[in-house]
N, C-alpha and C positions, 0 to 999 in steps of 0.2 A: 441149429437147435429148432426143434419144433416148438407148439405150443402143448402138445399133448407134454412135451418133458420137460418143461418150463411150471405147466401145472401141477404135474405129478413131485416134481423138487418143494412144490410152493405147497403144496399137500402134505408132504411127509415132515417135511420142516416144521408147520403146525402144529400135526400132531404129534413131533418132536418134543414142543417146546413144553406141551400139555396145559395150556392156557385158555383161557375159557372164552367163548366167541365175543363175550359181553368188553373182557378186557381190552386198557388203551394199548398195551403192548400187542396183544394177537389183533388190533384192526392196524398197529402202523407195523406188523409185518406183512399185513396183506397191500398196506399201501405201498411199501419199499418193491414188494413184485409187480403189483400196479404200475407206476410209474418209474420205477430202476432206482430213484433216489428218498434218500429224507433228509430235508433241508431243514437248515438249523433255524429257520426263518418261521418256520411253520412246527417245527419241534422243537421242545428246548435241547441245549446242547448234550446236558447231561444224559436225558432223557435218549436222544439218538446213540451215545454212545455208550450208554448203556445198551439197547438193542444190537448194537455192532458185537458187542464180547461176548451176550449171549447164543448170534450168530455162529461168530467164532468156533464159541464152545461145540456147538453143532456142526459144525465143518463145513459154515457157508463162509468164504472170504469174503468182506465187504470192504472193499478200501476205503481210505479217507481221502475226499477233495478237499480243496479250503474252506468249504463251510454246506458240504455236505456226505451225507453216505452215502456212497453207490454201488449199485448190485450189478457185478455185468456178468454179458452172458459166457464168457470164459470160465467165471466161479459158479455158474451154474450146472455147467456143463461137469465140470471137474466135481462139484457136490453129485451129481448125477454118476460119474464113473465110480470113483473113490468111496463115498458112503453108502450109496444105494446098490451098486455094484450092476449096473447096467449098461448097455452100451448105448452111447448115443449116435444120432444119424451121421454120417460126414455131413457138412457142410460145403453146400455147392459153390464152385466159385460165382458170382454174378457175369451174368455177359453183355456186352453192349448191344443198343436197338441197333445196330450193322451186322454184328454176332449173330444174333436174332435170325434177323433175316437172313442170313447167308443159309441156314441150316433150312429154311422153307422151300 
């Protein structure tokens, strides 16, 4: 996953949701893409899991950890194919610093 389709999901989701920049819900959805999570620690509980079903309803998955929501990049990917109806990059495998060099 790029970051170009990382922002374009975190874009469309927005203005999905149709929520206005000032609101506390449209700044802790831009924080859930920010950081991947909303911890229950820093949101209240309700409050986070309310933003999870509104997610939902838009067809971002966010699962639940033990005490927090998180966004990964599999459900972003999958919101990027499925709702946007675009494709996204492969994703490369990583290769090791001996990988690396073997190839120089």
């Amino acid at each position: 996953m790029t970051w170009q389709e990382k922002s374009a999901v975190e874009y469309h989701v927005l203005s999905a949701s149709k929520l206005d920049e000032r609101d506390k819900r449209y700044k802790a959805i831009k924080y859930l893409f920010e950081k991947g999570e909303l911890d229950f620690i820093f949101f209240e509980m309700s409050f986070a899991l309310d933003i999870r079903r509104g997610l939902n309803v838009l067809g971002l998955e966010c699962p639940l950890s033990r005490n927090k929501v998180i966004l990964s990049e599999e459900a972003i990917i999958k919101y990027y194919e499925n709702v946007m109806k675009l494709k996204a990059e492969p994703k490369e495998e990583e290769k090791s610093y001996y990988q690396r060099r073997k190839t120089k």
